[in-house]
Each structure stands twice: as C-alpha cells, then as structure tokens.
C-alpha positions as CSV (number, residue, x, y, z in Angstrom):
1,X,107.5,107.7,112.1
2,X,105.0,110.1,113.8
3,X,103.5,112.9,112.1
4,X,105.1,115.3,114.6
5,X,108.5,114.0,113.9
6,X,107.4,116.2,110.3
7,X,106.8,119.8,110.9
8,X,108.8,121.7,108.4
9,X,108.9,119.1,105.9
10,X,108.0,120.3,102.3
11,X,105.2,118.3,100.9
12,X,103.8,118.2,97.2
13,X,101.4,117.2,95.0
14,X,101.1,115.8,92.2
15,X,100.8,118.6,89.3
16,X,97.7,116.4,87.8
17,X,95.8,117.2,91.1
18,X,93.2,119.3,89.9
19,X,91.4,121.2,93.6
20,X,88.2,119.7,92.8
21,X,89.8,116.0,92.7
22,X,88.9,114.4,96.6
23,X,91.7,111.5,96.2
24,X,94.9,113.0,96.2
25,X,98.4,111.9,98.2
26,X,101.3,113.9,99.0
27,X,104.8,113.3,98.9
28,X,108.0,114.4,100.7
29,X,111.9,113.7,100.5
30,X,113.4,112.9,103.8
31,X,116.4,111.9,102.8
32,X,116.9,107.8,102.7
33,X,113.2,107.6,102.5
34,X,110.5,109.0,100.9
35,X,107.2,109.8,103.0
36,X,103.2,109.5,101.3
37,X,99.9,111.4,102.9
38,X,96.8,111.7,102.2
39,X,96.5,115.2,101.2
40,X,93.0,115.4,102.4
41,X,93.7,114.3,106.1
42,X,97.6,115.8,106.5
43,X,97.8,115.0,110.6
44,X,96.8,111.5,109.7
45,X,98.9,108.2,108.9
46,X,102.4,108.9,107.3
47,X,103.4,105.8,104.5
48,X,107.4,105.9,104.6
49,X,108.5,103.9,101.1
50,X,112.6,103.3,101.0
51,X,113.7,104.6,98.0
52,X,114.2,101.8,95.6
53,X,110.5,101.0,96.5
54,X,109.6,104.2,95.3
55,X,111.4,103.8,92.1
56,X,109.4,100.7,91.2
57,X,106.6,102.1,92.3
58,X,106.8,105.1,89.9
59,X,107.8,102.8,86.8
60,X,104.7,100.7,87.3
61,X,102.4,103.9,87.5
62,X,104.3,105.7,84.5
63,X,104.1,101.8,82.4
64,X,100.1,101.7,83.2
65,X,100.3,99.2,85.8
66,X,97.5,100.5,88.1
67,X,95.3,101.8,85.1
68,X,91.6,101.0,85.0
C-alpha cells in the first residue's frame, strides 16, 4: 500500500503518548486491515496488519508480552 493511497484516513495515537515521548506509532482502520506509522515520520513506510494479527498483537501487549 503507498502512503498516497491514504490521504483522508483518520489516524491515532495511543492516549499513553505523552508529546515529549520520541517513539510513538499510529494506527488507522481501513476496513479488512488495520494500518501502523511511525508517528514521527507520517509520509514514511505504512505496516498493514490483517486483523486477527492485530488482535493477537494487542492481547500480547495488554498480557505483558513485550515488557522490559
């Protein structure tokens, strides 16, 4: 998918992101996928996850999984 195949697309953050944190990602619904960005470089790379990905994805994160 090319970033200019997503002008008008809604993108957010999560509401943890503080404005002086430097690593953040976005996310938008696109229907039968879910896209990621870096928040700091939004014209970059687009990540597109399908959505049962996303669902284990979110699980792991919420369960610890990526702690350090």
């Amino acid at each position: 998918m090319q970033t200019s195949d997503l002008n008008g697309v809604k993108w957010r953050k999560s509401s943890h992101s503080q404005p002086t944190q430097s690593e953040c990602v976005e996310v938008a619904c696109l229907g039968e996928v879910n896209a990621v960005r870096d928040s700091k470089n939004p014209g970059g790379g687009v990540l597109t996850v399908q959505p049962q990905a996303w669902g284990a994805l979110l699980a792991e994160i919420k369960q610890g999984t990526y702690d350090l």
